[in-house]
N, CA, C and O atoms as a MOPAC input file, in Angstrom:
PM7 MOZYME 1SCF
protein

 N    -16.23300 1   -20.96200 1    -8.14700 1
 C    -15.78600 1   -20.10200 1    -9.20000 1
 C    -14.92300 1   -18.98100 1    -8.60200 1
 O    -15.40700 1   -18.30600 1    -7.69400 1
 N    -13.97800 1   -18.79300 1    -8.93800 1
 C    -12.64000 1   -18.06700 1    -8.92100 1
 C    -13.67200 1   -16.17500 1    -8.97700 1
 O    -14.75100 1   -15.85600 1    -9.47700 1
 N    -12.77200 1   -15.50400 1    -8.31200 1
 C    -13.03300 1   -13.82700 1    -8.49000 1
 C    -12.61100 1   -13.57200 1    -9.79600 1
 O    -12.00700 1   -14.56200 1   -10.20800 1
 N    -12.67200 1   -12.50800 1   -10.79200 1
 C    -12.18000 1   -12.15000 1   -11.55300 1
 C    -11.10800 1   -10.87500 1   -10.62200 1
 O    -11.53100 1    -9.79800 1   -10.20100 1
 N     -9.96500 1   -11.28800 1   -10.51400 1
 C     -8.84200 1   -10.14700 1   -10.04400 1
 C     -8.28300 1    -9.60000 1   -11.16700 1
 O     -7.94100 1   -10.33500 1   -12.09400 1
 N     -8.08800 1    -7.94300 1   -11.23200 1
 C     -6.95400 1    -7.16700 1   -11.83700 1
 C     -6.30100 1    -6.89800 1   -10.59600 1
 O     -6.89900 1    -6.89100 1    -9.52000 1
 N     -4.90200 1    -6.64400 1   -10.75400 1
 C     -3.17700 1    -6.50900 1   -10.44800 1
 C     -3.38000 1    -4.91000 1   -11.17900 1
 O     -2.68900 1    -4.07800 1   -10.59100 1
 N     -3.92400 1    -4.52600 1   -11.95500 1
 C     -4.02400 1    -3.05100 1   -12.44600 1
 C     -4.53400 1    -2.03200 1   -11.28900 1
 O     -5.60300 1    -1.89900 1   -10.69300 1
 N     -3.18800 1    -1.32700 1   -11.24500 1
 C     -4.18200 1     0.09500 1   -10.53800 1
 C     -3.73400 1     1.46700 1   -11.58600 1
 O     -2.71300 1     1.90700 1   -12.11400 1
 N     -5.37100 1     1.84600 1   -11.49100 1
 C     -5.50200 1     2.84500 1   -12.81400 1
 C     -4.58900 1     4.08900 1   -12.79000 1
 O     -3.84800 1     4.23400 1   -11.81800 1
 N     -4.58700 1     4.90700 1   -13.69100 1
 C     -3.42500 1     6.06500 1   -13.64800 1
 C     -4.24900 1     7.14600 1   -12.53500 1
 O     -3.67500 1     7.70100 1   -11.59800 1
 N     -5.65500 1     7.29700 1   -12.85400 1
 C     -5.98200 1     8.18200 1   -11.79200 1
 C     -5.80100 1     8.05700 1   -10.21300 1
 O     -5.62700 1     8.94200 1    -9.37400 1
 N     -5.91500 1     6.42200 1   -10.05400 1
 C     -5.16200 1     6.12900 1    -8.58300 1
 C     -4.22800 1     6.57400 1    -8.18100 1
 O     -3.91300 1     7.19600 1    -7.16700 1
 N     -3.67000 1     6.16500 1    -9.19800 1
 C     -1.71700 1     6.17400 1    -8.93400 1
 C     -1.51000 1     7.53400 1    -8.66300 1
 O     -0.84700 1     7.88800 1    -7.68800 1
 N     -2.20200 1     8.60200 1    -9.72100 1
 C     -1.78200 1    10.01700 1    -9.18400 1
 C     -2.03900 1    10.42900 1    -8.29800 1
 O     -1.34800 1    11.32700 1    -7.81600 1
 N     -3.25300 1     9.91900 1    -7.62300 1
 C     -3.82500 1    10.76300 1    -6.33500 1
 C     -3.08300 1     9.85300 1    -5.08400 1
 O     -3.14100 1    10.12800 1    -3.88500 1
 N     -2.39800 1     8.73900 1    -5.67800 1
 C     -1.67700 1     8.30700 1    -4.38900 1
 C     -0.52000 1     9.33500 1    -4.18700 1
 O     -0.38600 1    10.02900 1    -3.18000 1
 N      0.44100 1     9.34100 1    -5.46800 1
 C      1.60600 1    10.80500 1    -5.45300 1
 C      1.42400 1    11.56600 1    -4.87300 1
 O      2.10900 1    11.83400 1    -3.88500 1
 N      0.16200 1    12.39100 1    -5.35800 1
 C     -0.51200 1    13.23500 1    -4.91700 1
 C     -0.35200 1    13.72700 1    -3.41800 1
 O      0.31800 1    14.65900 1    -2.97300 1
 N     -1.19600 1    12.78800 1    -2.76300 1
 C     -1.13700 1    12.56000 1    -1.56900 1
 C     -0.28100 1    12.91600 1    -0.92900 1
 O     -0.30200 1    13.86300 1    -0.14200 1
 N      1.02100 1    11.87100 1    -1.29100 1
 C      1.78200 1    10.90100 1    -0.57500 1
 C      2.99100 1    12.56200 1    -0.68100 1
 O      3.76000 1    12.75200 1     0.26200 1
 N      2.97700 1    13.44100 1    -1.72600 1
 C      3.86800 1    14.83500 1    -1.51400 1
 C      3.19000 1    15.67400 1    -0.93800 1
 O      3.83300 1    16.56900 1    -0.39000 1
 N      1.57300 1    15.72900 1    -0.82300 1
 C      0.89800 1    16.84600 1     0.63900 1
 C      1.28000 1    16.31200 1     1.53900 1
 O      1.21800 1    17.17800 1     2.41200 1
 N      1.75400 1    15.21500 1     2.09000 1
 C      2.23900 1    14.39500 1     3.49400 1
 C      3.28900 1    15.10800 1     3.27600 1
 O      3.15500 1    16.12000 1     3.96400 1
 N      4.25200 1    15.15000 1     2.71000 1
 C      5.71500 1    16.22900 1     2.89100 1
 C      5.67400 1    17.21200 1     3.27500 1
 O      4.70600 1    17.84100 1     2.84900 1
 N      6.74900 1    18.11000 1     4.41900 1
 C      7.19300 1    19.16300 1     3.93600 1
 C      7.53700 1    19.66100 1     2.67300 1
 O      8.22300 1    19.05600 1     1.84900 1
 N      7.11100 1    20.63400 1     2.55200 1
 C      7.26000 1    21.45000 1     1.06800 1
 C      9.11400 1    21.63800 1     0.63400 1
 O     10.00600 1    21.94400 1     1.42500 1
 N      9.22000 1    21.41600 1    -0.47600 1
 C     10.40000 1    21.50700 1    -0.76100 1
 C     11.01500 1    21.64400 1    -2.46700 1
 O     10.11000 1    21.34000 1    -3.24400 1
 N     11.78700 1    21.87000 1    -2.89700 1
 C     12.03800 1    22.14400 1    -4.41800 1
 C     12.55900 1    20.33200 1    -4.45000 1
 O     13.39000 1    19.58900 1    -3.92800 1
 N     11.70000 1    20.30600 1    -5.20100 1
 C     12.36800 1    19.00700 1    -5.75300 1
 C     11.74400 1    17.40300 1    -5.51800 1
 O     12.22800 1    16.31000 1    -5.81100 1
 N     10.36100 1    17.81100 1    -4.81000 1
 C     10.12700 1    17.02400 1    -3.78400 1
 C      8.91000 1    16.29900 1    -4.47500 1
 O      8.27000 1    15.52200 1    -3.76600 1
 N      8.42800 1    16.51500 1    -6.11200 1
 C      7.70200 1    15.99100 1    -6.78000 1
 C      8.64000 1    14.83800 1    -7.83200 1
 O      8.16300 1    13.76000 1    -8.18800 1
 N      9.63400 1    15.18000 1    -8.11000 1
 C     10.28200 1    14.71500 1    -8.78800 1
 C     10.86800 1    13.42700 1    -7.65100 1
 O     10.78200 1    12.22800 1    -7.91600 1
 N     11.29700 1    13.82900 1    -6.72400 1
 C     12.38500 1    12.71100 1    -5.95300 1
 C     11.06900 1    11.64400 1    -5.53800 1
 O     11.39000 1    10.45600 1    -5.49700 1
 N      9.30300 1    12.04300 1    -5.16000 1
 C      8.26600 1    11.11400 1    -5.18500 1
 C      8.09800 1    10.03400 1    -6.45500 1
 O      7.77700 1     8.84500 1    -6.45400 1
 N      8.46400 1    10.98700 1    -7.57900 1
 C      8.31200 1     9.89500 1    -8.45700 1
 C      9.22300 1     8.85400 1    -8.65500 1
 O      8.90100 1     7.69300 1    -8.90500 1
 N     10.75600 1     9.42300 1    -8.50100 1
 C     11.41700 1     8.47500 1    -8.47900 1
 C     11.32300 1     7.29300 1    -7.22700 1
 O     11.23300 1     6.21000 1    -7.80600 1
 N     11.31500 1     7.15700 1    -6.27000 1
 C     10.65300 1     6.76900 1    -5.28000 1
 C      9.69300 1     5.84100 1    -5.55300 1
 O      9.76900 1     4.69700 1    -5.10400 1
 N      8.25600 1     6.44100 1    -6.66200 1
 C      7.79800 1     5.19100 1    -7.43300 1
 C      8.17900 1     4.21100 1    -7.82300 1
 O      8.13500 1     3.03100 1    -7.47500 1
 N      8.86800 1     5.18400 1    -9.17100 1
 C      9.81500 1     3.89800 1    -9.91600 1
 C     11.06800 1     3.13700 1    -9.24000 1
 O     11.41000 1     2.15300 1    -9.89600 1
 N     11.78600 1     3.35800 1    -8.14300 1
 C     12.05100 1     2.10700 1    -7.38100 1
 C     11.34900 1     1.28200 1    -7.49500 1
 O     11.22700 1     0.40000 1    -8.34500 1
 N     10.41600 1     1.72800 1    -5.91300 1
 C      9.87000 1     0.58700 1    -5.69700 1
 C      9.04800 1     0.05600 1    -7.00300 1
 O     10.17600 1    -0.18100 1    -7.43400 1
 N      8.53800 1    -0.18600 1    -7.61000 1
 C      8.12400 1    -0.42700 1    -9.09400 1
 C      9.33600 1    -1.54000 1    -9.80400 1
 O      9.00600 1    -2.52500 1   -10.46500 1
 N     10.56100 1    -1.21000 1    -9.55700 1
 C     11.32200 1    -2.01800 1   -10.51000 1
 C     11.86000 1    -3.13200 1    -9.16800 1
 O     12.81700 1    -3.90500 1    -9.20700 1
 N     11.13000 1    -2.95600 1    -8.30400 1
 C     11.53500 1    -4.07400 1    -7.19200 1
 C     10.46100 1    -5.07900 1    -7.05300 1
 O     10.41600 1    -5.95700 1    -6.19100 1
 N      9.57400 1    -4.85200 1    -8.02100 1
 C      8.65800 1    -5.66900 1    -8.21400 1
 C      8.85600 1    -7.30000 1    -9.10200 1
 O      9.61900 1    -7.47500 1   -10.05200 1
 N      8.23300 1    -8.01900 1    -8.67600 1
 C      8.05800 1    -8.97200 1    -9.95800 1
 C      7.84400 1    -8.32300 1   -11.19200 1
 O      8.65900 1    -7.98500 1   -12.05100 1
 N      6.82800 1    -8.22300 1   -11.15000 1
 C      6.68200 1    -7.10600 1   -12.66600 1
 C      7.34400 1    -5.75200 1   -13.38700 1
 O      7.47300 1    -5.36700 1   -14.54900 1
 N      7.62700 1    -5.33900 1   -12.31700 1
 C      8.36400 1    -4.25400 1   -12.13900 1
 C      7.62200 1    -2.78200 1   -13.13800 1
 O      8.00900 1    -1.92800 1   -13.93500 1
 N      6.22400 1    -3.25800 1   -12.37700 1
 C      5.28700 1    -2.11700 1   -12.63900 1
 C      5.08600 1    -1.22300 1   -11.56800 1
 O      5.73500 1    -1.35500 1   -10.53000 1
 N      4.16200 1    -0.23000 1   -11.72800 1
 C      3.76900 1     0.50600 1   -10.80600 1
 C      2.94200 1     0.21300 1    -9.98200 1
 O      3.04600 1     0.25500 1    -8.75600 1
 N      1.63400 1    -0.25900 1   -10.93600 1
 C      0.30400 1    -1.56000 1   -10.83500 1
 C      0.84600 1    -2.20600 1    -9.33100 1
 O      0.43800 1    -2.10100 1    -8.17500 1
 N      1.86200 1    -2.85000 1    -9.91300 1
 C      2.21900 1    -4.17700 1    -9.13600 1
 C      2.54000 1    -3.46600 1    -7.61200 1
 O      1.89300 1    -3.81900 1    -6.62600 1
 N      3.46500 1    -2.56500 1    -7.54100 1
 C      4.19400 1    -1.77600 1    -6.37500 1
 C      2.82100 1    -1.34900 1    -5.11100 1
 O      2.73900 1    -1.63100 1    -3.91600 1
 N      1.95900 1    -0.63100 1    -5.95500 1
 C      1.05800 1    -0.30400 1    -5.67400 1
 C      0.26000 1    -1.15500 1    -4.71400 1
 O      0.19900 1    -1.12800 1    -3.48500 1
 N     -0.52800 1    -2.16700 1    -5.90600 1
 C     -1.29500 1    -3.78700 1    -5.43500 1
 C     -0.29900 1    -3.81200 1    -4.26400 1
 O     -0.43800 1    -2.83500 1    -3.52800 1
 N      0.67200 1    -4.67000 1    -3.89500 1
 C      1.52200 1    -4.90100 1    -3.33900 1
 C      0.79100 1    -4.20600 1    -1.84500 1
 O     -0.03500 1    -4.77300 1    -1.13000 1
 N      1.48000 1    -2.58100 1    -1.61200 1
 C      1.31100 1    -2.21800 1    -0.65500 1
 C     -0.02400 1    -2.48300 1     0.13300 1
 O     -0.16000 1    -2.92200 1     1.27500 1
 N     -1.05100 1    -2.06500 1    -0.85800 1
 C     -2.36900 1    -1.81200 1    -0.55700 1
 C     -2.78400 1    -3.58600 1    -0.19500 1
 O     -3.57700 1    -3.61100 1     0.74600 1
 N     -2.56700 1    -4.48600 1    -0.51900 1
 C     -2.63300 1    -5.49900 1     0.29800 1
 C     -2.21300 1    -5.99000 1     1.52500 1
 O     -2.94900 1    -6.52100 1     2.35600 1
 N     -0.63800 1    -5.74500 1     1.66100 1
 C      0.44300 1    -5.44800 1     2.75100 1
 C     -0.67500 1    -5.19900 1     3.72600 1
 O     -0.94500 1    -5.82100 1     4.75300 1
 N     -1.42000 1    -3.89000 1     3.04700 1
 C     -2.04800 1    -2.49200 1     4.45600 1
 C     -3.04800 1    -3.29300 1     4.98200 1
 O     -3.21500 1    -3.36400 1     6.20000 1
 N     -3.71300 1    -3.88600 1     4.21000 1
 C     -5.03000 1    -4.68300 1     4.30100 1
 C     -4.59200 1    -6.34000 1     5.57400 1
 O     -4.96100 1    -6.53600 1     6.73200 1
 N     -3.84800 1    -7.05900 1     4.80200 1
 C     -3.05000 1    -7.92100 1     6.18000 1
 C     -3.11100 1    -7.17800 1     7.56300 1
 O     -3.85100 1    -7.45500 1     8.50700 1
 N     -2.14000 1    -6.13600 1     7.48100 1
 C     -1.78800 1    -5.41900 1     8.46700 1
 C     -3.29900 1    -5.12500 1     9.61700 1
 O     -3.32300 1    -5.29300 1    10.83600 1
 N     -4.24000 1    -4.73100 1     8.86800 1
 C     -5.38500 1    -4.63800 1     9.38800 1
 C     -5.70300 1    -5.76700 1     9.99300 1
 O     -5.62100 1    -5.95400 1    11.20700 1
 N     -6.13800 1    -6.69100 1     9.03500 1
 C     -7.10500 1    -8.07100 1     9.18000 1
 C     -5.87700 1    -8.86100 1    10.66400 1
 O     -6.18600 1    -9.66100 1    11.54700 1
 N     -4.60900 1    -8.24900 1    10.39500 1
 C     -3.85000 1    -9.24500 1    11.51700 1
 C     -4.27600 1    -8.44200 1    13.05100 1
 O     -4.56900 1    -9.13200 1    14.02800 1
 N     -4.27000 1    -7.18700 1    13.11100 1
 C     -4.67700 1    -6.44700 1    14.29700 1
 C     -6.16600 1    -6.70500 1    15.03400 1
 O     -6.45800 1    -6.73300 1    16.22900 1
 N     -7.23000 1    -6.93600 1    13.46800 1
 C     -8.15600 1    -7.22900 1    14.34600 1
 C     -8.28100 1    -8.72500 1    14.65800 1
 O     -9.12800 1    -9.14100 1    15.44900 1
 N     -7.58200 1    -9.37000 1    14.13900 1
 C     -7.48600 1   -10.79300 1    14.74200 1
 C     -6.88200 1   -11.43300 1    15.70100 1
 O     -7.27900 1   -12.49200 1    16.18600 1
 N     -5.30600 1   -10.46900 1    16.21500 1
 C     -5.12200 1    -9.96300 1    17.87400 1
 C     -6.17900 1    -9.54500 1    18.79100 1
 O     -6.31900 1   -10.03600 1    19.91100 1
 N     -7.06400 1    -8.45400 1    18.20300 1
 C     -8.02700 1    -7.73200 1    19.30700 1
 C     -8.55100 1    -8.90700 1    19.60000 1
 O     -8.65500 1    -9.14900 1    20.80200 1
 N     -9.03400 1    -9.98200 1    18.59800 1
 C    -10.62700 1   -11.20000 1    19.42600 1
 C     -9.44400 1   -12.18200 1    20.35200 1
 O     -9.82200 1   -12.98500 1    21.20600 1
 N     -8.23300 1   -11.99500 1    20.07400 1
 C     -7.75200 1   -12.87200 1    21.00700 1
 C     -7.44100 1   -12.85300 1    22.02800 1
 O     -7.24400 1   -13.79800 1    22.79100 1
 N     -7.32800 1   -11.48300 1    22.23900 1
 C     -7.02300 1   -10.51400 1    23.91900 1
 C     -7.90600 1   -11.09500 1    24.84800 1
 O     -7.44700 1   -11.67300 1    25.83300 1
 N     -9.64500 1   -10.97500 1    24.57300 1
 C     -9.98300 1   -11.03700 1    25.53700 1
 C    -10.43600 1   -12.53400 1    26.17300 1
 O    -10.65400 1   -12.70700 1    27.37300 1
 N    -10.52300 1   -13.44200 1    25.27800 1
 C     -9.84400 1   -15.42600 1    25.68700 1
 C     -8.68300 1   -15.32700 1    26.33800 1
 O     -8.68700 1   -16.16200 1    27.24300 1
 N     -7.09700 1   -14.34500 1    26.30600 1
 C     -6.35000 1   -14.49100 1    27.14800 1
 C     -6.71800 1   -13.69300 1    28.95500 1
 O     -6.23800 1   -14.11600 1    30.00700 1
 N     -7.37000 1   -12.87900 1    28.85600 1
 C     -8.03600 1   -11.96200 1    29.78700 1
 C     -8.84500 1   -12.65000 1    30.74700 1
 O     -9.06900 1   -12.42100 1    31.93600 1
 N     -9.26100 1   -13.60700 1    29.91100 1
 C    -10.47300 1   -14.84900 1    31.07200 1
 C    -10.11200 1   -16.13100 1    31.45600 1
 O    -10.78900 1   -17.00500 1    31.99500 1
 N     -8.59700 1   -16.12100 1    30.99600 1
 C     -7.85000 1   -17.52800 1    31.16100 1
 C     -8.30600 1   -18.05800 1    30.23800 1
 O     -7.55700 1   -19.02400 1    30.37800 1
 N     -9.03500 1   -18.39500 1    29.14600 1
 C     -9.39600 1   -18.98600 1    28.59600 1
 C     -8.08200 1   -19.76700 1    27.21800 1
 O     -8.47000 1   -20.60100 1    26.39900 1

């Protein structure tokens, strides 16, 4: 039996990703507005060309990114022993 998946990420996510993602900035006039647009790019570069989707997207990306590093680390040390 299949997972039940949502592709939805909620509005409170989404803001506290913004959020975030403009305390990572230097402070600047303008610099809430040019984040959002920035959203909506990437958003309309989507299949869906949601936010949801942009979002999902990355946060999986990040998750690969992980699962591929620690699946380098177990291989290091079979190359380390000749193995």
């Amino acid at each position: 039996m299949e997972p039940k998946i949502t592709y939805i990420v909620g509005d409170d996510l989404i803001a506290g990703v913004v959020a975030a993602a403009i305390w990572s900035e230097k402070r600047r006039f303008g610099l809430s507005q040019d984040m959002l647009r920035a959203l909506n790019r990437g958003a309309a570069k989507t299949e869906r060309g949601t936010t949801s989707a942009f979002l999902f997207r990355a946060m999986v990306d990040r998750l690969l990114e992980e699962y591929h590093a620690l699946e380098a680390e177990k291989q290091e040390p079979s190359k380390q022993h000749g193995e």
